[in-house]
Z-matrix of the N, CA and C atoms (Angstrom, degrees):
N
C 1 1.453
C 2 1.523 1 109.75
N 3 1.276 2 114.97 1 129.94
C 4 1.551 3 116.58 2 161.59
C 5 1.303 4 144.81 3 -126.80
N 6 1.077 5 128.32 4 97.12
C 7 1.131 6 128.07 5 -161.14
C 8 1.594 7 135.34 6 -88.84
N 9 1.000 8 111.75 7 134.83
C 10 1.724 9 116.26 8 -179.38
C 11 1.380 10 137.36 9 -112.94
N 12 1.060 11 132.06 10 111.91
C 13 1.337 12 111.97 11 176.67
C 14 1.428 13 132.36 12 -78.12
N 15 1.475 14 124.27 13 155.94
C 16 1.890 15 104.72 14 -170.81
C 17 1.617 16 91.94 15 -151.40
N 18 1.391 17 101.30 16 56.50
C 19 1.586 18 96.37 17 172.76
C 20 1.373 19 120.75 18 86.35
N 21 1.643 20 102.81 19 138.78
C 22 2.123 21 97.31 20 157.09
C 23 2.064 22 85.59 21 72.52
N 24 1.502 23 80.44 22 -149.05
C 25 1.776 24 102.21 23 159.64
C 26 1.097 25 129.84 24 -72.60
N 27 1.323 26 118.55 25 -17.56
C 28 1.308 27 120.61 26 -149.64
C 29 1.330 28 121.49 27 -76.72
N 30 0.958 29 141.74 28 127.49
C 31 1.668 30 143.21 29 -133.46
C 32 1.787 31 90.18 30 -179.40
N 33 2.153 32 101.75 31 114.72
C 34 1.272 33 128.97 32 145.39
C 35 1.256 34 114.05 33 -110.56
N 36 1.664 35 91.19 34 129.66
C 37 1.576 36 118.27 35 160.09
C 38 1.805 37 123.18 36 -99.97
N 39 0.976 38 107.22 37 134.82
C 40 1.407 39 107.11 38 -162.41
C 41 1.846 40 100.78 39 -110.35
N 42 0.982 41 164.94 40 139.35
C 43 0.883 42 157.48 41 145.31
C 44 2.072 43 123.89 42 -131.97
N 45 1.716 44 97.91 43 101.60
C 46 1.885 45 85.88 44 -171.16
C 47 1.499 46 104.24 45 84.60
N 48 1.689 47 130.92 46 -127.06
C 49 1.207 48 127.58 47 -164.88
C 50 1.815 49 89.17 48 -143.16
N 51 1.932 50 111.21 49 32.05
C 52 1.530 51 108.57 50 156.67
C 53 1.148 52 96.07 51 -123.22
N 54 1.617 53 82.91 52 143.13
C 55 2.086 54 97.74 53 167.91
C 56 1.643 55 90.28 54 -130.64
N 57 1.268 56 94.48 55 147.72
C 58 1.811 57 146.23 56 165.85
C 59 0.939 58 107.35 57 -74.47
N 60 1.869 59 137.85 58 125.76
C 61 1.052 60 120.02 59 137.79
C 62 1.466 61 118.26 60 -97.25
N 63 1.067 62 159.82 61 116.67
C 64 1.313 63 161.60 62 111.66
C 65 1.679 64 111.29 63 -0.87
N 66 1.457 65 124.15 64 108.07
C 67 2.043 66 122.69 65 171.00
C 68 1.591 67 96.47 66 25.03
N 69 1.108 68 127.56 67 59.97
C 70 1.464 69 115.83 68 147.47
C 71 1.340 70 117.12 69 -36.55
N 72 1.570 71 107.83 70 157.47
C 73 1.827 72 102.48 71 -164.09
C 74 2.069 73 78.67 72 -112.21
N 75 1.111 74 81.14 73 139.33
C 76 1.861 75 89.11 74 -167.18
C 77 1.790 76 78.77 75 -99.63
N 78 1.355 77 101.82 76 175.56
C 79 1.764 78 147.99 77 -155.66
C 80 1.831 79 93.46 78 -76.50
N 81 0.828 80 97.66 79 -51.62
C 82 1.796 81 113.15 80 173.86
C 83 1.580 82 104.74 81 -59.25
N 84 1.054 83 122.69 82 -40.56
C 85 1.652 84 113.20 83 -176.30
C 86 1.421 85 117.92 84 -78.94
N 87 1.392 86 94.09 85 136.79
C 88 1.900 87 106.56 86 169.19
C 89 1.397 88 129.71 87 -21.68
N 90 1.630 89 98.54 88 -39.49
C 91 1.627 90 132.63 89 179.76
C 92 1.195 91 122.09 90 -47.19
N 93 1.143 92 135.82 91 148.39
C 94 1.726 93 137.16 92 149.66
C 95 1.485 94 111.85 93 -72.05
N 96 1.712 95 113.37 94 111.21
C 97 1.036 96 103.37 95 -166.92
C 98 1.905 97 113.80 96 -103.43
N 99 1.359 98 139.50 97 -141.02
C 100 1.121 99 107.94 98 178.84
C 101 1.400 100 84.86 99 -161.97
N 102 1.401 101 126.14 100 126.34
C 103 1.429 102 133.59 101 177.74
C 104 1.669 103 122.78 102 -91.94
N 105 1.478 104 110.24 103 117.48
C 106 1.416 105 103.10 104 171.13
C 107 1.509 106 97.80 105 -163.76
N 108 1.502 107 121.83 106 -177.49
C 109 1.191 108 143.65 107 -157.47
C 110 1.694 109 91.00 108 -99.24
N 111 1.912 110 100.66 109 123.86
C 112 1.637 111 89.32 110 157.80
C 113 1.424 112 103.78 111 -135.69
N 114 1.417 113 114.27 112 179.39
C 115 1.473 114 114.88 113 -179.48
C 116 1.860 115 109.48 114 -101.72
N 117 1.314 116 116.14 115 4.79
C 118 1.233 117 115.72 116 -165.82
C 119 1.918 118 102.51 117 177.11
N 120 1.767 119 96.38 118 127.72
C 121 1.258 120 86.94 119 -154.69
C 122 2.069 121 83.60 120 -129.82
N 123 1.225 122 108.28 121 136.34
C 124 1.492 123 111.85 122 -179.63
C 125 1.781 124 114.98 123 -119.69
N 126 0.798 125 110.82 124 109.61
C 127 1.195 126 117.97 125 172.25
C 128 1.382 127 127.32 126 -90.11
N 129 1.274 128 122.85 127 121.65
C 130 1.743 129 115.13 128 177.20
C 131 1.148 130 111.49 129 -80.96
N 132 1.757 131 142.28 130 -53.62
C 133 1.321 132 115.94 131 -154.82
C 134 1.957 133 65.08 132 -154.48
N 135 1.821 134 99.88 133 150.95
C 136 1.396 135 138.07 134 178.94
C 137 1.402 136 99.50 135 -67.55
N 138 1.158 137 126.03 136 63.94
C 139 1.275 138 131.82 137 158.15
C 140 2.022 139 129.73 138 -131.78
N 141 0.968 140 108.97 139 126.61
C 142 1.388 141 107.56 140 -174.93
C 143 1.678 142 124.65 141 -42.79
N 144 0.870 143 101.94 142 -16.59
C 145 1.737 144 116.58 143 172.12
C 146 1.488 145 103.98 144 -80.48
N 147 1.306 146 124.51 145 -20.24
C 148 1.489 147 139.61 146 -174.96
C 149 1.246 148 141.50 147 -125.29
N 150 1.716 149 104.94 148 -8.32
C 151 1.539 150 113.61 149 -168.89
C 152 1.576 151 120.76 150 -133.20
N 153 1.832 152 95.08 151 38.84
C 154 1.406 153 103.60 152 -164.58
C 155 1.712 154 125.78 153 -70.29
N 156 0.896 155 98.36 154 29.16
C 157 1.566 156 90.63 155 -163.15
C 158 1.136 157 143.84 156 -50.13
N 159 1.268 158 88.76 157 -23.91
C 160 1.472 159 116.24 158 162.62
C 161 2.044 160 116.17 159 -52.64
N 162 1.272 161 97.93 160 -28.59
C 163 1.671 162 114.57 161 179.95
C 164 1.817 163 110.77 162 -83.98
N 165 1.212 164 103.61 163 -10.21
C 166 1.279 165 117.97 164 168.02
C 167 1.535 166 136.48 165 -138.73
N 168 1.699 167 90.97 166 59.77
C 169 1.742 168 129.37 167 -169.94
C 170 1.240 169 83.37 168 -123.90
N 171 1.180 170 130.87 169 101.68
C 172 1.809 171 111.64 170 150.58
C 173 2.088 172 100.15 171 -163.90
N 174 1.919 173 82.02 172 132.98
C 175 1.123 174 100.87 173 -178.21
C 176 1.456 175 111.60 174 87.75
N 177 1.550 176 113.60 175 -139.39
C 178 1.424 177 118.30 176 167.09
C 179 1.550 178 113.93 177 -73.68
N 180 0.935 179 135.68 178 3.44
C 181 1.292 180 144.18 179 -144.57
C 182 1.515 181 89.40 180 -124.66
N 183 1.770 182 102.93 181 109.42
C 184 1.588 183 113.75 182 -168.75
C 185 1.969 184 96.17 183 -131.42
N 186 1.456 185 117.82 184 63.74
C 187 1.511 186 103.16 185 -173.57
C 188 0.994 187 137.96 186 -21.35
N 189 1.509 188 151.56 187 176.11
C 190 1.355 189 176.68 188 -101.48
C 191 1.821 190 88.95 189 169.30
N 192 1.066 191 112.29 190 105.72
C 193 1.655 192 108.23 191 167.35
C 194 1.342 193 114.25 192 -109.87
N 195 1.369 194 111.77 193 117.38
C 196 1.467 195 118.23 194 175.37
C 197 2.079 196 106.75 195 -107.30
N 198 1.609 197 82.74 196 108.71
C 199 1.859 198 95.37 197 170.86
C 200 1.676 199 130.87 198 -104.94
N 201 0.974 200 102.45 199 27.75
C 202 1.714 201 110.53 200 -177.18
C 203 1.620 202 110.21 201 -178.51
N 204 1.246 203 104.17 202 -168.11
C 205 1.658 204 125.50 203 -164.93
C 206 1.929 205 95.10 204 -83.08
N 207 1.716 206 100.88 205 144.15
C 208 1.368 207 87.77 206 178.94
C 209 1.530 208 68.30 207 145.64
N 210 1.697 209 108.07 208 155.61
C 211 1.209 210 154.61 209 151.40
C 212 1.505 211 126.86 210 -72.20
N 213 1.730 212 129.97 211 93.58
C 214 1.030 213 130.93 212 169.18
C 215 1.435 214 120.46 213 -107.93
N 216 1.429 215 90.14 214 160.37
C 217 1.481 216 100.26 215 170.87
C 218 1.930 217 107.71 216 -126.85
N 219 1.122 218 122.03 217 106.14
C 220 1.375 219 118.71 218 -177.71
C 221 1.449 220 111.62 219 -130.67
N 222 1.818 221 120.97 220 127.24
C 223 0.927 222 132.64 221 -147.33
C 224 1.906 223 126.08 222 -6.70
N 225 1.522 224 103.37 223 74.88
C 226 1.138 225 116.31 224 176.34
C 227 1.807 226 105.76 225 86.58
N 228 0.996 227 128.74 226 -9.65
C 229 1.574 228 122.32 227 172.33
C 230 1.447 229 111.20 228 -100.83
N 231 1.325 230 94.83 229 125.54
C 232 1.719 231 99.88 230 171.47
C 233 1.441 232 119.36 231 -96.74
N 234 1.112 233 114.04 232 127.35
C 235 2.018 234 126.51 233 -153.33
C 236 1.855 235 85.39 234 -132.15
N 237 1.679 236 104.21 235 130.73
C 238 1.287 237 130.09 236 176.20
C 239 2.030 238 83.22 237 -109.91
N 240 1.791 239 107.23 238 129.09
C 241 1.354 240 94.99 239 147.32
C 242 1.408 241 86.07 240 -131.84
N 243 1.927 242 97.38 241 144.60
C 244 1.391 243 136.78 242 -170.31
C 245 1.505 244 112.33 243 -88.62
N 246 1.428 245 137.35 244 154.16
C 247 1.692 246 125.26 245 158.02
C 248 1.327 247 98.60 246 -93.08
N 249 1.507 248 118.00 247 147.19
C 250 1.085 249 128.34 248 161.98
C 251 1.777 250 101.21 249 -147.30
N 252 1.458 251 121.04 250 -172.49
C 253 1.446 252 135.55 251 170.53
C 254 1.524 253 109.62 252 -104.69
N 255 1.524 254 102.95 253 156.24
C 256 1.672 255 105.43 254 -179.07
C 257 1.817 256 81.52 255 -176.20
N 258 1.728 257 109.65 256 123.32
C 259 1.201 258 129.90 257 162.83
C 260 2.084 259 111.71 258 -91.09
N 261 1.252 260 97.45 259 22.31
C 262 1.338 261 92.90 260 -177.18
C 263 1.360 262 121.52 261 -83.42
N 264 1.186 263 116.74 262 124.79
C 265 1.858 264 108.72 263 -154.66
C 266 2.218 265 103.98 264 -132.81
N 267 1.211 266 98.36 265 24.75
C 268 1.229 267 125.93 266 148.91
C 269 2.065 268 95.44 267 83.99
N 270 1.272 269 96.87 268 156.23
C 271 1.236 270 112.22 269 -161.87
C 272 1.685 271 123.44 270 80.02
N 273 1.226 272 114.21 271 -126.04
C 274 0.838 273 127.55 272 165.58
C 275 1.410 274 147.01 273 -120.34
N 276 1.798 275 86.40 274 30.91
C 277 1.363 276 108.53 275 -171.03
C 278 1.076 277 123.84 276 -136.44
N 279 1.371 278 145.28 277 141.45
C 280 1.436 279 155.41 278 -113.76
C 281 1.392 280 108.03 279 -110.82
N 282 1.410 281 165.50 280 90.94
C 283 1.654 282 126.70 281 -168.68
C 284 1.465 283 103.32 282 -83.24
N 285 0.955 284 118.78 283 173.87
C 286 1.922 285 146.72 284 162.49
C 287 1.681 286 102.46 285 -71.67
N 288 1.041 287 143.40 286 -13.58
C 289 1.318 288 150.17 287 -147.44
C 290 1.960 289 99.46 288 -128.76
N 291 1.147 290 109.02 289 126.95
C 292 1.197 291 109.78 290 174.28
C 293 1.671 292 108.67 291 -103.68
N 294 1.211 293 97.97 292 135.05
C 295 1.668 294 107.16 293 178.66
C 296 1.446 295 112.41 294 -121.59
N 297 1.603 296 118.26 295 160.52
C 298 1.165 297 136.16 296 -164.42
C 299 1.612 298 103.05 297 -70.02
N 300 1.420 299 130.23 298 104.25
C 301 1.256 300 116.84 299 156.05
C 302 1.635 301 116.55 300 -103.36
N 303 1.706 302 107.23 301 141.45
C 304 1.204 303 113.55 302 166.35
C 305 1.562 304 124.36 303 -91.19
N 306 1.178 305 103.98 304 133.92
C 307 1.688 306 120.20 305 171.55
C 308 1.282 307 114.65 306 -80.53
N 309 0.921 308 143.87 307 137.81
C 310 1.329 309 139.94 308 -159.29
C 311 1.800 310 96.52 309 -143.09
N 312 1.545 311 112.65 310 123.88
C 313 1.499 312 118.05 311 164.12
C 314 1.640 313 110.66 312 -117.11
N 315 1.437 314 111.24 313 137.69
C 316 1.112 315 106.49 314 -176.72
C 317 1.725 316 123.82 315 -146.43
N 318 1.464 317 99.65 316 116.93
C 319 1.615 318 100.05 317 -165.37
C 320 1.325 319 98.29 318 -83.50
N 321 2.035 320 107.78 319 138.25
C 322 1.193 321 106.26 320 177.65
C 323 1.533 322 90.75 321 -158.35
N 324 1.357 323 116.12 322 166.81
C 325 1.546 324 125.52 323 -137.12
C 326 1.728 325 119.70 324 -32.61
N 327 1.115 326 85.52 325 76.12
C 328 2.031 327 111.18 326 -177.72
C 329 1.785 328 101.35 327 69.74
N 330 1.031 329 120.97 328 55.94
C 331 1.617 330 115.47 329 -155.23
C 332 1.924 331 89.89 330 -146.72
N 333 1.070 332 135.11 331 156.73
C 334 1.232 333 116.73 332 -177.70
C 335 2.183 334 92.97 333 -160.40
N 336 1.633 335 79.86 334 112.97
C 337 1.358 336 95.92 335 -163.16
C 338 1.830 337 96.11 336 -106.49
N 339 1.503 338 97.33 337 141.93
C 340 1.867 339 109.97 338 174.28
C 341 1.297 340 99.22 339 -113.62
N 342 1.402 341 131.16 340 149.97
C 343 1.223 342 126.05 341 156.08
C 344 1.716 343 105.62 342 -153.35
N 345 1.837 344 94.21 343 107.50
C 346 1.000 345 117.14 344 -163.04
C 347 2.167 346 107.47 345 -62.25
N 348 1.089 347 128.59 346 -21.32
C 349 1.094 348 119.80 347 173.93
C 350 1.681 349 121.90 348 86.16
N 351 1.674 350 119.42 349 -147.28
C 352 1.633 351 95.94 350 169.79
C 353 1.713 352 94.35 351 -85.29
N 354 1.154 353 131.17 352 103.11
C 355 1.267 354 112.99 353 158.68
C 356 1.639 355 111.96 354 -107.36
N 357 1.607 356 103.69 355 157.14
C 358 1.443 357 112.41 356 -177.63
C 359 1.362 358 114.64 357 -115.38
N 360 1.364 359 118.20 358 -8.16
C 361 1.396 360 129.11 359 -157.53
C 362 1.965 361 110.20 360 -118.49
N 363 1.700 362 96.96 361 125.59
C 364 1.170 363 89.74 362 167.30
C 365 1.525 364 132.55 363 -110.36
N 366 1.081 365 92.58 364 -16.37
C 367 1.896 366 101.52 365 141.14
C 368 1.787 367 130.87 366 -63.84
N 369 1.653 368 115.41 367 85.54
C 370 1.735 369 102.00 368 -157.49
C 371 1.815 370 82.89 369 -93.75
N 372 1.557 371 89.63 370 155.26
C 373 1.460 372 109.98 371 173.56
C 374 1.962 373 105.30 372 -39.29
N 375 1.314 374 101.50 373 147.71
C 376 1.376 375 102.65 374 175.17
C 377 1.644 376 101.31 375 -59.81
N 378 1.330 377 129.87 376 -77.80
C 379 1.099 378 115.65 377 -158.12
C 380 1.529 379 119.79 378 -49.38
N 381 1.786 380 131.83 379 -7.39
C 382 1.193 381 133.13 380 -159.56
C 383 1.423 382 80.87 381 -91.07
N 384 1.493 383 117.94 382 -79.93
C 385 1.139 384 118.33 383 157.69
C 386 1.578 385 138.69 384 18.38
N 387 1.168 386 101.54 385 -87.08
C 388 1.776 387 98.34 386 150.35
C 389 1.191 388 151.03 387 -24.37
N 390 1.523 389 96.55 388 -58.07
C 391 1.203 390 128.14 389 -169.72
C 392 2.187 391 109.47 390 -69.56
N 393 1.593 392 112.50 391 -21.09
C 394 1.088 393 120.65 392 -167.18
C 395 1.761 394 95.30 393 -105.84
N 396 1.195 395 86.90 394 113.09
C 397 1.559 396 99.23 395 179.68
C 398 1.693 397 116.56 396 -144.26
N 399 1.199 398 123.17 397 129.12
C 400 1.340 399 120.63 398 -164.29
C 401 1.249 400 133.12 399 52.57
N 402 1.277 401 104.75 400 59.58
C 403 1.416 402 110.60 401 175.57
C 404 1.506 403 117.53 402 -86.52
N 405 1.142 404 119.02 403 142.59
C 406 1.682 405 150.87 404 -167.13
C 407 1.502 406 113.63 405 -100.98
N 408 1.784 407 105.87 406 -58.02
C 409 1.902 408 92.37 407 -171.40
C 410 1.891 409 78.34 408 -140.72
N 411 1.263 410 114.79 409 120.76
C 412 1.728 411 124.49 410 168.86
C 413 1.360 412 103.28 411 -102.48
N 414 1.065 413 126.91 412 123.94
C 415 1.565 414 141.31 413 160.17
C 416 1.929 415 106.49 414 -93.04
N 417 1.240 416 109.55 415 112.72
C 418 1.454 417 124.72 416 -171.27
C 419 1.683 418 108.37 417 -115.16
N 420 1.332 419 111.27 418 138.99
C 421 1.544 420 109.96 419 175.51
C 422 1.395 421 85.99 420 -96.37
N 423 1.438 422 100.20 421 147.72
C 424 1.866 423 124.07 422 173.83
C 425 1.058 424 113.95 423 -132.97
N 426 1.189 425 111.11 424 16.09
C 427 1.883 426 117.38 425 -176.15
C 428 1.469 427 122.31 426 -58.28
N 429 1.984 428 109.67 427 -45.46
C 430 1.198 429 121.08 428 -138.22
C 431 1.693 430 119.61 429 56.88
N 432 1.516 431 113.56 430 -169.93
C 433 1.464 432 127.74 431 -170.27
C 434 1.320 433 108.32 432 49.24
N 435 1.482 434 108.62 433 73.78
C 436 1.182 435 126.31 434 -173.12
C 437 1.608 436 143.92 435 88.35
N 438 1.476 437 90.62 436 -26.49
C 439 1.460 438 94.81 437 158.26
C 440 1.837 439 114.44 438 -118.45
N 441 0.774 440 118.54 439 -129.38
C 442 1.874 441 140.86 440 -171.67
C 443 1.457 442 99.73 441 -56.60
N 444 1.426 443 126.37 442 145.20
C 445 1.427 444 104.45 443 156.20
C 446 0.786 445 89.13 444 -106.62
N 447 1.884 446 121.22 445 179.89
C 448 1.525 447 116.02 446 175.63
C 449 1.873 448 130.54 447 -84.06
N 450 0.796 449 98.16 448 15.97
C 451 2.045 450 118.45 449 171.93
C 452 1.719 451 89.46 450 -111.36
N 453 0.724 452 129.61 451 -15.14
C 454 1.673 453 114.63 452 174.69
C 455 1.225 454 118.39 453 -93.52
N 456 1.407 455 109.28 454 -51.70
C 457 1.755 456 134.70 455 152.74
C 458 1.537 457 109.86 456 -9.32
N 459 1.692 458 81.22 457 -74.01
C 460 1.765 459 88.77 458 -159.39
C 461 1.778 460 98.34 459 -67.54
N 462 1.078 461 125.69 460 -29.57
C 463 1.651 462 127.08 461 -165.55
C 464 1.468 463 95.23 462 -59.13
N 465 1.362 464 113.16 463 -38.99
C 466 1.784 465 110.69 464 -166.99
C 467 1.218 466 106.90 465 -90.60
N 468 0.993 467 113.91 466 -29.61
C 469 1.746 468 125.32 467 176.66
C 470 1.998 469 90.98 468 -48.49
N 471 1.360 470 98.17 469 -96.45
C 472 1.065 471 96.89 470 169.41
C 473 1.533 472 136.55 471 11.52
N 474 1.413 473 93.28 472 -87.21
C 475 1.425 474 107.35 473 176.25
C 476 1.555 475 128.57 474 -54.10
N 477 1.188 476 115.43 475 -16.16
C 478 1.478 477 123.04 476 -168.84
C 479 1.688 478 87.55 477 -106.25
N 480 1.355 479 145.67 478 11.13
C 481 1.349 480 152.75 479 147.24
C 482 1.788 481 107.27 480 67.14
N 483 1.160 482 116.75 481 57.07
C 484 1.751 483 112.05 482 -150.69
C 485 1.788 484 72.70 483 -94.01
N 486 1.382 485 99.12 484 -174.44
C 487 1.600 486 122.70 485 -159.24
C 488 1.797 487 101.71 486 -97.19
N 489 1.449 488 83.86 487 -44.36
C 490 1.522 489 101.78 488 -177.69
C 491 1.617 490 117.45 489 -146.17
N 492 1.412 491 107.80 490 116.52
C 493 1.791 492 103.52 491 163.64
C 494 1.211 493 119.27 492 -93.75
N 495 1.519 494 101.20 493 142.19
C 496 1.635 495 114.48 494 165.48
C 497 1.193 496 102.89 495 -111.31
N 498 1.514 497 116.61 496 114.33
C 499 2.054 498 98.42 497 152.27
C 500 1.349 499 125.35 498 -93.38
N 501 1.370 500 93.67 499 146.05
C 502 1.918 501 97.35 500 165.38
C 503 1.431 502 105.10 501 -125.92
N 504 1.334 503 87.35 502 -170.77
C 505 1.654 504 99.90 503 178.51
C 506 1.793 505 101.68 504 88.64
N 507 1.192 506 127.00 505 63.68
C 508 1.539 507 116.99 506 -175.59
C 509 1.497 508 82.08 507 172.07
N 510 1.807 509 79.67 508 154.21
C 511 1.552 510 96.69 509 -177.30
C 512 1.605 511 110.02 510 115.41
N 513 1.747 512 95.13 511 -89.90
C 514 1.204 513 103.82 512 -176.39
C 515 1.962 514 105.49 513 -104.18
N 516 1.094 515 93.68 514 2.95
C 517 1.274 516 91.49 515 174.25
C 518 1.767 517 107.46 516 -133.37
N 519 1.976 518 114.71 517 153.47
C 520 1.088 519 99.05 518 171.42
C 521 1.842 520 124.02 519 84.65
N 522 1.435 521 108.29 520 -161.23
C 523 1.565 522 88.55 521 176.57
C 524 1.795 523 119.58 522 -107.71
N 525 1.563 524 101.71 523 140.17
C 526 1.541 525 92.92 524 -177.43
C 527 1.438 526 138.62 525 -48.41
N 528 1.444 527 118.84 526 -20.39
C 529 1.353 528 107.59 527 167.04
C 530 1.545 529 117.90 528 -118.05
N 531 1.362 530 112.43 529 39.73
C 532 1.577 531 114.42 530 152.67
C 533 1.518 532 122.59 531 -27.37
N 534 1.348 533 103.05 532 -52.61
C 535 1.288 534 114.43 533 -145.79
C 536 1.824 535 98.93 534 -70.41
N 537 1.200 536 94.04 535 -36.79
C 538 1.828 537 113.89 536 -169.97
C 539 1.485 538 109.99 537 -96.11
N 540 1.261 539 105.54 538 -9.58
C 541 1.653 540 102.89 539 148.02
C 542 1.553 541 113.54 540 -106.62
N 543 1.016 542 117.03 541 -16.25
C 544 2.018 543 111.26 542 157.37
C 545 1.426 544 108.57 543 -46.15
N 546 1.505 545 100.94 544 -67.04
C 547 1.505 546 98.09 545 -158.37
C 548 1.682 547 116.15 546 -67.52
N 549 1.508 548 99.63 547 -7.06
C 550 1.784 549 86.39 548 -161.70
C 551 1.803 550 83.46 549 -83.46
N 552 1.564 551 135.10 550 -35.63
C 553 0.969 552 139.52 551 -164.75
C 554 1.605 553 94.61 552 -66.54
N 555 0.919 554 120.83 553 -12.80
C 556 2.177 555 122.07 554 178.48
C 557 1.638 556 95.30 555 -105.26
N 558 1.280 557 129.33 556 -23.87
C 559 1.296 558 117.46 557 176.48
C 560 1.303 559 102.21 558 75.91
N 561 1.716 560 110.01 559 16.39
C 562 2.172 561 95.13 560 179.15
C 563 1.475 562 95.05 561 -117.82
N 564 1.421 563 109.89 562 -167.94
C 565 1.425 564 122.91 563 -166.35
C 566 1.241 565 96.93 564 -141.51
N 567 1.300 566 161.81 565 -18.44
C 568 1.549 567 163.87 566 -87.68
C 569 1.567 568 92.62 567 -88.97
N 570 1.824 569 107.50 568 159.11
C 571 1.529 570 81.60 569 175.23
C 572 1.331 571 93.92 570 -107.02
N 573 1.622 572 123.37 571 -173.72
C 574 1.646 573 115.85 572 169.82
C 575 0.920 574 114.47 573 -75.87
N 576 1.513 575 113.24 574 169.00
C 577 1.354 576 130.21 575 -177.86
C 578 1.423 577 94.96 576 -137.14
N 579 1.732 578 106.64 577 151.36
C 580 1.486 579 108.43 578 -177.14
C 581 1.541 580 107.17 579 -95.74
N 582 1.036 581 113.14 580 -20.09
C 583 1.806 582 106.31 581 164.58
C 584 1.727 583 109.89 582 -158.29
N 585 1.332 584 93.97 583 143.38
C 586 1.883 585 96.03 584 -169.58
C 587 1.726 586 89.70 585 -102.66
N 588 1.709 587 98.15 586 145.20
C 589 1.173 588 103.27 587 -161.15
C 590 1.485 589 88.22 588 -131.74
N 591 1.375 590 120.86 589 118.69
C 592 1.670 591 112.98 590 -165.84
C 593 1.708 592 96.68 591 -131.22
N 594 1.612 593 114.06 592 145.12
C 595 1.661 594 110.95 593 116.61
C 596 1.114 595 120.82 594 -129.58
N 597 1.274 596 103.34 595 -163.23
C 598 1.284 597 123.36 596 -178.26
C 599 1.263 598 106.36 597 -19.93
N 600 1.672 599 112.67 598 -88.38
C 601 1.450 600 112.63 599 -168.56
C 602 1.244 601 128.09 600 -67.46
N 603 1.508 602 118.38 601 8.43
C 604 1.367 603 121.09 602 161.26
C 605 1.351 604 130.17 603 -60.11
N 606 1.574 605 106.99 604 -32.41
C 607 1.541 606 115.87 605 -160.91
C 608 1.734 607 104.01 606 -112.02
N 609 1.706 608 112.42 607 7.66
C 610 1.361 609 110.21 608 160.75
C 611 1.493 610 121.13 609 -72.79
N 612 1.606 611 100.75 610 129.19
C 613 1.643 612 105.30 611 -175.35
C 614 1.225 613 111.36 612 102.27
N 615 1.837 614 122.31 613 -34.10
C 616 1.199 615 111.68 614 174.39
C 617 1.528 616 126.19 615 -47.55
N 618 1.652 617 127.76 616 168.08
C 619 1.628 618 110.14 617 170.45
C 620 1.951 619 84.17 618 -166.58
N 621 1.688 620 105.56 619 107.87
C 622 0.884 621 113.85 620 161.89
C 623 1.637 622 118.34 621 69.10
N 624 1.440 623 123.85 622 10.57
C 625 1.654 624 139.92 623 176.51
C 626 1.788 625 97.24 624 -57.04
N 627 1.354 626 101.97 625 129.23
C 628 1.372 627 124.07 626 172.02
C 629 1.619 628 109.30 627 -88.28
N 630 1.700 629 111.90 628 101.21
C 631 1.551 630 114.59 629 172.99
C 632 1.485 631 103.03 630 -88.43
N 633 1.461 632 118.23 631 126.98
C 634 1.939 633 116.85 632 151.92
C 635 1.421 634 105.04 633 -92.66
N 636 1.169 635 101.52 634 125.18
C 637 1.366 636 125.86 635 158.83
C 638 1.325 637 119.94 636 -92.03
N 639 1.433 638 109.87 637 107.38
C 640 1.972 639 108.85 638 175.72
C 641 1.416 640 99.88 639 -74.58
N 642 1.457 641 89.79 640 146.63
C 643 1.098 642 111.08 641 -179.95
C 644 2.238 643 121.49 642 -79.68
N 645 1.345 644 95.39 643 118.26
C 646 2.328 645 109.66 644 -155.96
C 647 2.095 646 80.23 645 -67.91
């Protein structure tokens, strides 16, 4: 499995000759977005910072778009999307209005990946709740302005005991020093890496390791 980050949310997983898109930042957003071919495209919440899919149409490569809660099966990967809340109303600004975000869990070569999306809430619905069990690699927004701040982030991160965190959502989105109040709240320093390249037996023994992913 390899993973990349490309800004915002936006998070590709590559696995074999399938790629993942993770909230592609569509043509409409403020964002720098990043064009390529995927086989399966997930979106958390109907926003242009998140629902690019259109940015990941190219060539023969016509995605599978998954936009809400619901049970899939797409060429051999089984994808849980979860309900949760997210006031994130794009940029750097917060709305008053709570909107539907999806959680998305996703088993992939014996590896069992969450990627919480814009979420704002660290209380998740009981039934979402449940449903997230053994997680391996969590991708968390720490931005704030609508979603996570980063002292909230890491508290839930935490608690859901994943193998390995990635955050996104910072930088170009959200507030500028997320990132440097994440890490002091993890107590690590790690340096980045431009793509995490995992299996299985990589992430045995891990407990809660903070990955940065620079942004391709």
């Amino acid at each position: 499995m390899i993973i990349t980050y490309l800004g915002g949310e936006f998070v590709k997983v590559q696995f074999g000759d399938t790629i993942l898109a993770f909230n592609p930042i569509s043509k409409d957003s403020s964002l720098k977005s990043a064009k390529f071919g995927a086989d399966i495209v997930l979106s958390s919440l109907n926003n242009p910072d998140m629902n690019g899919a259109d940015q990941v149409t190219f060539g023969d490569k016509k995605p599978f778009s998954i936009t809400g809660p619901g049970e899939y099966e797409v060429r051999g990967v089984f994808i849980k999307g979860l309900p949760s809340e997210s006031n994130y109303d794009g940029g750097a600004t917060a709305s008053k209005d709570k909107f539907i975000n999806t959680i998305y869990t996703v088993e992939l070569e014996g590896m069992n990946i969450t990627f919480l999306g814009g979420l704002n809430q660290t209380d998740l619905p009981k039934e979402t709740d449940e449903e997230i069990d053994d997680v391996d690699i969590l991708f968390v927004p720490i931005g704030g302005n609508g979603v996570l701040d980063a002292a909230k982030a890491y508290k839930l991160a935490v608690s859901m005991e994943p193998k390995i965190i990635v955050p996104i959502h910072y930088g170009d989105l959200g507030a500028k020093d997320a990132l440097k109040i994440f890490l002091k709240e993890a107590g690590e320093n790690p340096a980045p890496t431009s793509k995490l390249t995992l299996k299985k037996k990589d992430i045995e023994g891990k407990d809660a390791e903070v990955v940065i992913l620079e942004k391709e």
